[in-house]
TORZAPA-159742 format. One record per residue: residue in three letters; x, y, z of N, C-alpha, C in turn. Coordinates in steps of 0.2 Angstrom, whole numbers, padded with zeros to 4 digits, always signed. Example, Ala and Ser with C-alpha at 12.3 -4.5 7.8 and 13.67 -1.06 7.14 Angstrom:
% residues 2
ALA+0066-0028+0039+0062-0022+0039+0066-0016+0039
SER+0064-0011+0035+0068-0005+0036+0064+0000+0039
//
This chain:
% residues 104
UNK-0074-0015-0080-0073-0020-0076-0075-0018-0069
UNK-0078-0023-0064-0082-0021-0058-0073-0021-0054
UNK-0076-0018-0049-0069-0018-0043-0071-0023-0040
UNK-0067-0027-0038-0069-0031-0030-0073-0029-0024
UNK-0075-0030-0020-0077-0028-0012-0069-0028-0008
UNK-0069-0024-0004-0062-0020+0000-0065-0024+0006
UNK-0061-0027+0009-0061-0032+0015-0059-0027+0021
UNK-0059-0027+0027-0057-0023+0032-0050-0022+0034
UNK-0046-0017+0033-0041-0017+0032-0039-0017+0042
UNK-0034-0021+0042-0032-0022+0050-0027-0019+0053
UNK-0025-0013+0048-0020-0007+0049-0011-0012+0054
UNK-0010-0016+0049-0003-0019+0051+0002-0016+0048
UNK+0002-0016+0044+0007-0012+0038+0009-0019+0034
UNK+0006-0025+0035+0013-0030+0035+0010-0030+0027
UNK+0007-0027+0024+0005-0027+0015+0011-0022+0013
UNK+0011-0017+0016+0017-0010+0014+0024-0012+0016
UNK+0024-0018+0019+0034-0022+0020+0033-0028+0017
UNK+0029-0033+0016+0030-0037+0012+0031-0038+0006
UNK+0024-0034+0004+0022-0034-0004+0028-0030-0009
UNK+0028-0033-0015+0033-0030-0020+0030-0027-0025
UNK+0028-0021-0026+0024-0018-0030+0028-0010-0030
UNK+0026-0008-0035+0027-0001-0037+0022+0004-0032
UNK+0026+0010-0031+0025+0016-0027+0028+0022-0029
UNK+0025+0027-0027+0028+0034-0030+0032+0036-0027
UNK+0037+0039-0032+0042+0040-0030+0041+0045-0023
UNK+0045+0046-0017+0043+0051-0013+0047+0057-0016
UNK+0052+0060-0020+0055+0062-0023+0053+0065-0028
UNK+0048+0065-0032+0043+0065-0036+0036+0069-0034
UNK+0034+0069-0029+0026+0072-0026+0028+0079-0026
UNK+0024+0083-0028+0024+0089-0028+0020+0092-0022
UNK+0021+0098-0019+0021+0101-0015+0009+0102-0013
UNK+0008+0100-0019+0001+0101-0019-0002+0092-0021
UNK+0003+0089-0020+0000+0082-0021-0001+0080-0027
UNK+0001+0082-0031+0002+0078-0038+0009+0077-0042
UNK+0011+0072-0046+0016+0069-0048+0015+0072-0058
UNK+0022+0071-0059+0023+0073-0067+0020+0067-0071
UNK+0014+0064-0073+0011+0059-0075+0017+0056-0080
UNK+0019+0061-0084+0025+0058-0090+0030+0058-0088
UNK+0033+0059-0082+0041+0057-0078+0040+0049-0078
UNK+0044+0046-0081+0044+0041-0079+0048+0035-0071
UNK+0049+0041-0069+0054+0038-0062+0048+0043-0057
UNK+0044+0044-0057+0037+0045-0052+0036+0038-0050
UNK+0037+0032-0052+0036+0026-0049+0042+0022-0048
UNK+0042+0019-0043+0048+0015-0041+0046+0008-0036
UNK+0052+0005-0038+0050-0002-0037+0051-0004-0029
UNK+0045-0004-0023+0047-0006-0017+0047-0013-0016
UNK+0053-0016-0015+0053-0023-0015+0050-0025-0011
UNK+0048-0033-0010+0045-0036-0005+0049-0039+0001
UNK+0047-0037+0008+0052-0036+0014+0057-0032+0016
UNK+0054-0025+0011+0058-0020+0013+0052-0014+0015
UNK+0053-0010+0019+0046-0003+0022+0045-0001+0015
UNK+0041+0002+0015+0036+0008+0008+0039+0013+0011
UNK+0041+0019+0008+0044+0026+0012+0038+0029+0013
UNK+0030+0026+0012+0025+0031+0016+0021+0028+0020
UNK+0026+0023+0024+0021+0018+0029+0022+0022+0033
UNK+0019+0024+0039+0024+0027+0045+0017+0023+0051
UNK+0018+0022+0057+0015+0022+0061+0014+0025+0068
UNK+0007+0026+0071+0004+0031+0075+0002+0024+0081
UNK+0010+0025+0084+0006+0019+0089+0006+0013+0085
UNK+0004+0007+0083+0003+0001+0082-0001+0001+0075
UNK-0003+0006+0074-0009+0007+0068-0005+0011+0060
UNK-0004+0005+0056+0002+0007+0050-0005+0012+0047
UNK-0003+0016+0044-0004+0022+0040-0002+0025+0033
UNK-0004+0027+0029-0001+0028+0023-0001+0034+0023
UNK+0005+0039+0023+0006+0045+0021+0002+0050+0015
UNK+0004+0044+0010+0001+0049+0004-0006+0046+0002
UNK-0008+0041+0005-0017+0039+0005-0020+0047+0001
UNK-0022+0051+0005-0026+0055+0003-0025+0060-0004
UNK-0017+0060-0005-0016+0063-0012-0019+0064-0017
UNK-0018+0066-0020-0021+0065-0028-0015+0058-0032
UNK-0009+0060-0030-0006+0054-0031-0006+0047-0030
UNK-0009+0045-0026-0011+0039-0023-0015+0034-0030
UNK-0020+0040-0030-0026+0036-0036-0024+0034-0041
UNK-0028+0026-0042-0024+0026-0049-0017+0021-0048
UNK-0013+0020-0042-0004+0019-0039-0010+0010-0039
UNK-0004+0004-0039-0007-0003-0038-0008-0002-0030
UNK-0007+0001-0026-0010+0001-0019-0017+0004-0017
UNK-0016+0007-0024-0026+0009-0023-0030+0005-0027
UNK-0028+0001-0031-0030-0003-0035-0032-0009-0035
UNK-0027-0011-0027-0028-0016-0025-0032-0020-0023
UNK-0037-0028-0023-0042-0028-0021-0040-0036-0017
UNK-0046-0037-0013-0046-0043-0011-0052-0046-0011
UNK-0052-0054-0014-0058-0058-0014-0060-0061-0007
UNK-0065-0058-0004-0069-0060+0001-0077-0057+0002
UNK-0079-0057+0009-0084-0055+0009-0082-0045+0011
UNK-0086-0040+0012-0084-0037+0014-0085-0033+0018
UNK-0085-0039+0022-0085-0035+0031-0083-0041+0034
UNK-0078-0044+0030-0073-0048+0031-0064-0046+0033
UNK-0061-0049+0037-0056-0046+0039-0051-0047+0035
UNK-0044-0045+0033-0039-0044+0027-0036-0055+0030
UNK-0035-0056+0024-0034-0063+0022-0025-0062+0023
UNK-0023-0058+0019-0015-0056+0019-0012-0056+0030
UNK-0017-0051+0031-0013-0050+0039-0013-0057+0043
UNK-0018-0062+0041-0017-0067+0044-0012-0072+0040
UNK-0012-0071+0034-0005-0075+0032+0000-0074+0033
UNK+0002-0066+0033+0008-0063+0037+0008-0067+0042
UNK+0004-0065+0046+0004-0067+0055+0007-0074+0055
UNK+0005-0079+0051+0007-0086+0049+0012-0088+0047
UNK+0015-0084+0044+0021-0085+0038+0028-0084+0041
UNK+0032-0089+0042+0039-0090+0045+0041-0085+0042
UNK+0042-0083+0033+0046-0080+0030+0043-0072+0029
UNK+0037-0069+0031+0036-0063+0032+0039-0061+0039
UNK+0039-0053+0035+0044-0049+0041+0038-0047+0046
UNK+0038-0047+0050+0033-0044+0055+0036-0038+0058
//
């Protein structure tokens, strides 16, 4: 199955506080960056409207802590795609920005 095109991501974090999807455990990640594939508490459930525990931000520009990992790969936040063009802006941060009921 082809992947999507990755839209421009606008570095808000408000995907990493909104969305409810599964994250690796921070509890879990080993010292070299990879997790026990057959643990099954290495994923955990980050609800929607609550922080990711590897959002952190540098100034204004949300960041993913474990992006680079070996564990990241593979997690539904690496997986995740968006239908647009791809040098197109993220569709989610302007719904955020719009949404009375997203947390900004």
């Amino acid at each position: 199955m082809k992947r999507g095109l990755k839209m421009i991501c606008q570095r808000c974090g408000f995907c990493c506080i909104n969305l409810d999807v599964m994250v690796v455990n921070p509890r879990s990640i080993r010292p070299d960056g990879t997790i026990d594939s057959s643990d099954p508490g290495t994923m955990i459930n980050k609800q929607g409207g609550r922080k990711c525990p590897h959002l952190a931000y540098i100034g204004d520009v949300a960041v993913c802590t474990i992006h680079d990992l070996s564990c990241y790969r593979g997690t539904p936040c690496d997986r995740f795609d968006q239908i647009g063009p791809q040098d197109g802006f993220c569709v989610l941060a302007a719904y955020f920005k719009s949404s009375p009921s997203a947390e900004l």
